[in-house]
PANU-741465 format. One line per 3 residues: number of its first residue (from 1); their letters; for each residue x, y, z of C-alpha. Coordinates in Angstrom, 2 decimals, decimal comma. Layout:
<atoms>
NUM = A = X:Y:Z ~ ...
</atoms>
This chain:
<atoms>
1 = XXX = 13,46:5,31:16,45 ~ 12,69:8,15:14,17 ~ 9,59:10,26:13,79
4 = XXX = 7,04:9,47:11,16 ~ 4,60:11,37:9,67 ~ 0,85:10,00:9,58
7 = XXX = -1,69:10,87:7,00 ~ -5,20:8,84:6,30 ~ -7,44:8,97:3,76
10 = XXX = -9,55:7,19:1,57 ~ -9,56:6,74:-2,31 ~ -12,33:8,24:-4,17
13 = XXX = -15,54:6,07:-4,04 ~ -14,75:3,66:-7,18 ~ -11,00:3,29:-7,00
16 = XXX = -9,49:0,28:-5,19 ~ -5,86:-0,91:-4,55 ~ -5,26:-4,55:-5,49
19 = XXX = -1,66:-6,41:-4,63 ~ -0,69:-8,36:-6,44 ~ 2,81:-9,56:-4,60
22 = XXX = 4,73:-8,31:-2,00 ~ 7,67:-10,35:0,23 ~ 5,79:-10,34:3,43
25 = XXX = 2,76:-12,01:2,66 ~ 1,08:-11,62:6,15 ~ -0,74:-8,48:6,55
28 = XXX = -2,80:-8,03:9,85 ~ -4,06:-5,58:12,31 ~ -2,06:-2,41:13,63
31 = XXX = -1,90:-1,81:17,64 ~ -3,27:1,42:18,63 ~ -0,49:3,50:19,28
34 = XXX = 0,79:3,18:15,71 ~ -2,25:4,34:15,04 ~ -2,69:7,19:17,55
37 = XXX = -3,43:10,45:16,30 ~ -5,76:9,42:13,50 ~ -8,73:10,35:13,18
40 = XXX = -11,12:7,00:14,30 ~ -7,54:4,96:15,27 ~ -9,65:2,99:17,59
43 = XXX = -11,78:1,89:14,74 ~ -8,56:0,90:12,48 ~ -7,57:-1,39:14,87
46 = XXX = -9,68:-3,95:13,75 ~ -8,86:-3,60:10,22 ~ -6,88:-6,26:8,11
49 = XXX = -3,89:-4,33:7,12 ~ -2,38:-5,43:3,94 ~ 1,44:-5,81:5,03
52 = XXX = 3,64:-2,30:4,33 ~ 6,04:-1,14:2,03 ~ 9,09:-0,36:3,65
55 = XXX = 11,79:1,90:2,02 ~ 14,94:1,67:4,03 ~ 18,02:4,34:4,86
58 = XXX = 19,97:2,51:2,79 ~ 18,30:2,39:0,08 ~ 16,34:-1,19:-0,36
61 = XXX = 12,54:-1,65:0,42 ~ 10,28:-4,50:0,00 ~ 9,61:-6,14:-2,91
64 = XXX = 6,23:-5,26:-3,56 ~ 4,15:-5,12:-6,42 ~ 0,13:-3,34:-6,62
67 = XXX = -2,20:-2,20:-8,77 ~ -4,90:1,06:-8,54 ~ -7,69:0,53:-10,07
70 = XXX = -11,39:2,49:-11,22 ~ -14,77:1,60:-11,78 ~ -14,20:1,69:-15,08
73 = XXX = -11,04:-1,62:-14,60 ~ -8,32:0,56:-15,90 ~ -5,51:0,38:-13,90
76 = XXX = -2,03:1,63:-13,30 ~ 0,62:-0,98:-11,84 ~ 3,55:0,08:-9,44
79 = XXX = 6,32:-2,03:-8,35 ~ 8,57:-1,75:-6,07 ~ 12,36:-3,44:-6,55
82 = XXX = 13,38:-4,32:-3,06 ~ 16,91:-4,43:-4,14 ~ 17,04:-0,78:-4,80
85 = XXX = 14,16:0,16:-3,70 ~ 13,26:1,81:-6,99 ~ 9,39:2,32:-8,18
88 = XXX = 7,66:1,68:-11,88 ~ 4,35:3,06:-12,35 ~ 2,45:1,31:-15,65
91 = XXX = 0,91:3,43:-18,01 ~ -2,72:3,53:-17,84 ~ -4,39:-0,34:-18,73
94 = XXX = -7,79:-0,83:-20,16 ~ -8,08:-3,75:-18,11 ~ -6,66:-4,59:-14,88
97 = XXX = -4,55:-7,83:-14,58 ~ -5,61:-8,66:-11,10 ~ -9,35:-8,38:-9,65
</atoms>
């Protein structure tokens, strides 16, 4: 198994992700070693994880598709074709499809 990198974070107070599809529908809570090293992992364990977007060696991912939205409901969409693993970000919405 390779090495992976782990970042967190946290959007800026008004901005939300919303998905909208994805092909693994069950999301669910992380174990604490693929959490380990980040800050408060114990914490995240008892989070609802929304299920991942994989992008594979060779190329595919999972179908996925999200939006990011403000306090303000504009909203960029990004989807991701699992086939080729390829990504379209929306230009900026007024209004954001999903809520």
């Amino acid at each position: 198994m390779g090495k992976f990198s782990k970042f967190a974070g946290e959007l800026p107070k008004g901005f939300k992700f919303v998905a909208c599809c994805t092909g693994d529908a069950m999301g669910g809570q992380l174990s604490e070693q693929f959490l380990a090293g980040l800050p408060n992992a114990g914490s995240l364990t008892a989070i609802a994880w929304s299920p991942p977007i994989i992008f594979n060696p060779n190329g595919t991912a999972t179908d996925a598709a999200f939006e990011l939205i403000d306090s303000r409901n504009q909203a960029v969409r990004f989807e991701v074709r699992g086939i080729t693993g390829a990504v379209k970000v929306s230009p900026i919405t007024s209004e954001a499809k999903h809520r």
